[in-house]
C-alpha positions in Angstrom: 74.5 212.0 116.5 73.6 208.3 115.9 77.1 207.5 115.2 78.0 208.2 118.7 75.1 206.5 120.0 76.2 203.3 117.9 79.7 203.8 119.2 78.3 204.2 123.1 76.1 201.0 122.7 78.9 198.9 121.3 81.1 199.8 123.9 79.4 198.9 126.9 76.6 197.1 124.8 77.1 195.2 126.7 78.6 197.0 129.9 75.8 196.8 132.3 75.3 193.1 133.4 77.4 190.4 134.2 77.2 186.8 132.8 74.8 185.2 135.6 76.4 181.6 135.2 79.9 182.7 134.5 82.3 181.4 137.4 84.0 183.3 140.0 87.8 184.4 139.0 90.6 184.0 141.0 92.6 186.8 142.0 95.8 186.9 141.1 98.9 189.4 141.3 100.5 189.9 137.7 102.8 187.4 136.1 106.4 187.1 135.3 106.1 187.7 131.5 106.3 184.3 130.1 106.1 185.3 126.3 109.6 183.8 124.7 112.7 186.1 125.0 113.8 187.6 121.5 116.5 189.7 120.3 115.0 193.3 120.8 115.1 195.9 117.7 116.3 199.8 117.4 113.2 201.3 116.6 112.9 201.1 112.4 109.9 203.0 112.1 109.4 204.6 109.2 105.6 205.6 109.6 103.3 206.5 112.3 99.3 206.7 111.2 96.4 207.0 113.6 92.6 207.9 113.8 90.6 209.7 115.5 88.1 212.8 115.6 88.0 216.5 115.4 85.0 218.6 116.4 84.6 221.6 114.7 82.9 224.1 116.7 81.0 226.0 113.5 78.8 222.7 112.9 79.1 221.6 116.2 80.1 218.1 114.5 82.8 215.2 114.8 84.7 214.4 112.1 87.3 211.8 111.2 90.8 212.6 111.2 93.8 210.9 109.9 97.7 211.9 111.3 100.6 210.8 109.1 103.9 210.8 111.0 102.2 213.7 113.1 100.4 215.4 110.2 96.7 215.9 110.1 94.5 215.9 107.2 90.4 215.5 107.7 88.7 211.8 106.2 85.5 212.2 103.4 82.1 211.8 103.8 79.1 211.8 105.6 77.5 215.1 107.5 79.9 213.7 110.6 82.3 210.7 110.9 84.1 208.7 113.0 86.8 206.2 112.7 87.6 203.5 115.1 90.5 201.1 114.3 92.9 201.3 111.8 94.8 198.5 110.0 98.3 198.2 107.3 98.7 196.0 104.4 102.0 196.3 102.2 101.5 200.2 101.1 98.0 200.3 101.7 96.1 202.1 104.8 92.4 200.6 105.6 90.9 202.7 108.4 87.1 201.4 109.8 84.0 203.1 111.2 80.8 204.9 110.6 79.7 208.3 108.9 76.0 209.9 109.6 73.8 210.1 106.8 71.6 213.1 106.0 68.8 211.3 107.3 70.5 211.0 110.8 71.4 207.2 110.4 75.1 205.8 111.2 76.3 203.8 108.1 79.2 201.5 108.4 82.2 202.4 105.6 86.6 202.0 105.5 88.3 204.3 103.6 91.2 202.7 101.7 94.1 205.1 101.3 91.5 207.9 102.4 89.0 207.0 99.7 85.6 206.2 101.5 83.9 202.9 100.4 80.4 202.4 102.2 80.0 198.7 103.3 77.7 196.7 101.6 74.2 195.3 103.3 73.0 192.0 101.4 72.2 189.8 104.5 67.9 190.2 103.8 66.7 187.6 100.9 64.9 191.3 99.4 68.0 192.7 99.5 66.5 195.8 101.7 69.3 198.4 103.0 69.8 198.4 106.7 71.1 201.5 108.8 72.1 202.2 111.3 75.1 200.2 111.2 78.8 200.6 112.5 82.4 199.1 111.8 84.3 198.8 115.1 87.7 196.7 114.4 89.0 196.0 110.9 92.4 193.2 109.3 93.6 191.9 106.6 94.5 188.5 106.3 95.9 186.6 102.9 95.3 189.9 101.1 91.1 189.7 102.4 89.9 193.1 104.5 87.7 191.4 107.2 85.7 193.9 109.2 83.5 193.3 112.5 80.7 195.7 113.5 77.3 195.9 114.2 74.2 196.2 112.2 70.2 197.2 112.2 68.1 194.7 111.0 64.8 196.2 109.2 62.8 195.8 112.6 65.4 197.4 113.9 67.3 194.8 116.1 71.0 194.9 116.4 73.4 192.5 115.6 77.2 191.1 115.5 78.3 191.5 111.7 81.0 190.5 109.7 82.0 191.9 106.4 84.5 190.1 104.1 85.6 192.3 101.3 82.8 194.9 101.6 79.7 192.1 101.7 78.4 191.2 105.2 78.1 187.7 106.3 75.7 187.1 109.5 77.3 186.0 112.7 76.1 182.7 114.7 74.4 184.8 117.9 71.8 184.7 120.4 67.9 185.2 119.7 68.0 188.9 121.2 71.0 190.6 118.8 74.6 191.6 119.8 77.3 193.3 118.0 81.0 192.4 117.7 84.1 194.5 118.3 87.5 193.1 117.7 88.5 190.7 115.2 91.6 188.5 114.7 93.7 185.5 113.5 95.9 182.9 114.7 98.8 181.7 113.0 96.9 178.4 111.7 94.2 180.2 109.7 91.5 180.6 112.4 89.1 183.9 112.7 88.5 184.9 115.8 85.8 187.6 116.8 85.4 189.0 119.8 81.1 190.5 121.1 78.5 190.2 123.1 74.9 189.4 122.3 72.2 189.6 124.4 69.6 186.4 125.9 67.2 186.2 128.5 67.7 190.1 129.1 71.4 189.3 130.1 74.5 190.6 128.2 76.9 187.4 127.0 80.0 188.6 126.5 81.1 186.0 123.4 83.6 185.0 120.7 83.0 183.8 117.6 85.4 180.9 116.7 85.1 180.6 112.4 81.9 181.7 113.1 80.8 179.4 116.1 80.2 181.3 119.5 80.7 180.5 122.7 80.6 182.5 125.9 83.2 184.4 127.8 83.4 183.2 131.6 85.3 186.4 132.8 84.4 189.1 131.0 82.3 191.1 132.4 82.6 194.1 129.4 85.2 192.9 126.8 87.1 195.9 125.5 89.7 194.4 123.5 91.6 191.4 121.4 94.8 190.5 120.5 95.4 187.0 118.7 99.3 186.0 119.3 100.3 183.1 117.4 97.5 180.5 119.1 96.6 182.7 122.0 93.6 184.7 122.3 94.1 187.8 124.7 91.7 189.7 126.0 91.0 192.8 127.5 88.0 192.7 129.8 86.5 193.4 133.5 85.6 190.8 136.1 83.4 190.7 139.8 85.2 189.0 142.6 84.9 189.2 146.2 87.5 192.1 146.1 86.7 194.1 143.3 83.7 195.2 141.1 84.6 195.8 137.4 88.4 195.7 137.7 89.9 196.0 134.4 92.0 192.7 133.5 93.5 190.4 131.4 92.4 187.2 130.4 94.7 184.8 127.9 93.1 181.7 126.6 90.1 181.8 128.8 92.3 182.5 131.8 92.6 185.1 134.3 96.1 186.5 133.0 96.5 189.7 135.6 94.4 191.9 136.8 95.3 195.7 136.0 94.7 197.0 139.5 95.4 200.8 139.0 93.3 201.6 136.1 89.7 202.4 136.0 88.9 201.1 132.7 91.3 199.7 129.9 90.8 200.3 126.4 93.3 198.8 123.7 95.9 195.9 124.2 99.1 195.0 122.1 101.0 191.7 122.1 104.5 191.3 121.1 107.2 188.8 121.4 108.4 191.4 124.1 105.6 191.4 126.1 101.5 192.3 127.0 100.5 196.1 126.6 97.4 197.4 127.8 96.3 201.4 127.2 93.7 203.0 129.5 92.7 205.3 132.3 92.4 206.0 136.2 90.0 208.7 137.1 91.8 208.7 140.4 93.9 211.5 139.3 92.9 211.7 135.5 95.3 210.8 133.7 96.1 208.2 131.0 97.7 204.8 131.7 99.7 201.6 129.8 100.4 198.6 131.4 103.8 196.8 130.4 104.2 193.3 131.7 103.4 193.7 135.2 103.8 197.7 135.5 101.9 200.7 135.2 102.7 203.9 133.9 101.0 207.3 134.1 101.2 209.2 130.9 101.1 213.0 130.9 97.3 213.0 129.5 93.9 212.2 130.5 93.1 209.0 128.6 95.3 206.5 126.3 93.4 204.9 124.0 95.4 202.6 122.1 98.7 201.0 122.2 101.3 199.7 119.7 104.8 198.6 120.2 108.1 198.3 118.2 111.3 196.4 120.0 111.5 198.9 122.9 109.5 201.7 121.4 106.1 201.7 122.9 103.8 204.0 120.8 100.4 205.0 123.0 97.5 207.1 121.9 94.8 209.5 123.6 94.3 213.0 124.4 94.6 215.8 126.8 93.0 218.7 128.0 94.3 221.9 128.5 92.3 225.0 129.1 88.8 223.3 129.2 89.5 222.2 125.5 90.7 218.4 124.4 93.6 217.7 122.3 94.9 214.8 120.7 98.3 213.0 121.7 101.1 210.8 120.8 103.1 209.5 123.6 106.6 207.4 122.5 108.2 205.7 125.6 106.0 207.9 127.7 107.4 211.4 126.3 105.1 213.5 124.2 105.2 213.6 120.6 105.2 216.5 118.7 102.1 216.8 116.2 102.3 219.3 113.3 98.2 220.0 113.9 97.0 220.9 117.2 93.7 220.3 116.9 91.0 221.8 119.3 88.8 219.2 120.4 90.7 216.3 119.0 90.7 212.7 120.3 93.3 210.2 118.8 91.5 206.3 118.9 93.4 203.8 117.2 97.4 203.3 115.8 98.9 201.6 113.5 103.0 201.2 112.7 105.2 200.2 109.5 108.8 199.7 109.3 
């Protein structure tokens, strides 16, 4: 299916090759948390929504999923789906990623409140469509639903997108395409976007800064981003003497801690409580999060995402039992109850409101 091929190329796009100027990182033990100290809240939450995928054996395709406080109800559209962030504004729900068209072709679409809304392609002066495309992180900021992805130009070459509001805007990039996967904004108004491209052959792990890119020194693979306040946080892998790919966090361009006991980290949260990081170890298969400076195993096999509430840390992923996958909800590392047990689920992405 040429959404999951999308999906797979966006991920580690750009996993393959490491920057071949980018300096060599320190290594470092993790820090003391050094975020402010704040008054920490009873868990108020009043709803719990994530994304993710069911496969449904008779068609032998994925499709997207939505759980509402543990409830699962199956997304429109397309002959297979899949979602891959999720993101709240006021009452409304805005969930991001890519459905397969009859012809085989991914097409980049949100569904608002469950309603699917394709996203519009007007970045050719003849106004020609372009598949395959993907949406990989979505936001909403002063009331606008921004959107980062990827998209196929008409001689087929990849690129970082944006779309503001349904129409796409082109990304500053390299001469050899790229895509983009986590967007953001700082307290002051500033739109940060997280990608690679690729030049010279090499994958340049980048961010876009109000359009403007420059080039990640660290990051092998970027996974993830968080914008706190001013601070860019990023979930990413690095080469050192010591290590080959070892999953990490870097904060404002700087080696923040190194997440020695996973394999590979997926999703990140930032709070005024602390830095969260969801993930894996294939060491003994089971799912991780990282909570300023400590690791926990989950009672899974990967976590996928990560959100957090005072105390209350919400992770995502899924489990396997009896050869078959399952989705999970994991709330201060305790499983969660979901009404739907879905064969062959996978949860991806969570989202909280009080």
């Amino acid at each position: 299916m040429k959404v999951w091929i999308l999906s797979i190329f966006i991920m580690g796009f750009l996993a393959c090759t490491k920057h071949h100027n980018a300096p060599e990182p320190p290594v470092v033990t993790p820090p003391v948390d050094t975020l402010p100290t704040v008054p920490v809240e009873t868990d108020t939450i009043k709803d719990v929504f994530m994304v993710g995928t069911e496969y449904e054996m008779s068609t032998q395709r994925d499709y997207a999923t939505f759980w509402h406080n543990g409830v699962a109800s199956r997304l429109p559209g397309g002959v297979s789906s899949s979602p891959t962030a999720i993101a709240l504004d006021g009452e409304d729900v805005y969930i991001a990623g890519a459905i397969e068209l009859q012809n085989g072709d991914a097409r980049a679409v949100i569904w608002k409140n469950g309603q699917l809304i394709p996203l519009v392609d007007t970045m050719d002066t003849e106004g020609e469509f372009r598949t395959p495309s993907v949406a990989t992180d979505i936001t909403v900021h002063d009331h606008k639903v921004y959107v980062a992805g990827m998209m196929t130009s008409t001689d087929l070459e990849q690129y970082a997108a944006l779309w503001v509001d349904g129409k796409s805007e082109k990304l500053d990039e390299g001469p050899e395409g790229g895509a983009a996967q986590a967007i953001g904004f700082t307290t002051s108004g500033d739109m940060y976007i997280m990608g690679a491209v690729i030049q010279d052959h090499y994958v340049i792990p980048s961010l876009w800064k109000n359009g403007v890119r420059s080039t990640l020194d660290y990051a092998i693979t970027a996974f993830d981003m968080t914008v706190k306040g001013e601070d860019i946080y990023i979930v990413c892998s690095y080469n050192s003497d010591s290590y080959y790919g070892l999953p990490c966090v870097v904060k404002n361009g700087e080696l923040y801690a190194p997440l020695n006991d996973f394999t590979s980290a997926n999703k990140m949260a930032v709070t005024d409580t602390g830095v969260y990081v969801a993930g894996q170890t294939y060491i003994d298969w089971s799912a991780l999060s990282w909570q300023n400076g400590q690791t926990i195993h989950l009672p899974g096999f990967t976590a996928n995402d990560i959100a957090v509430n005072g105390e209350d840390i919400y992770v995502v992923g899924n489990f396997m039992d009896g050869g078959l996958q399952y989705g999970r909800l994991w709330k201060n590392g305790m499983v969660q109850p979901l009404s739907d047990s879905l064969a062959y689920s996978n949860i991806t992405s969570i989202a909280l409101r009080k």
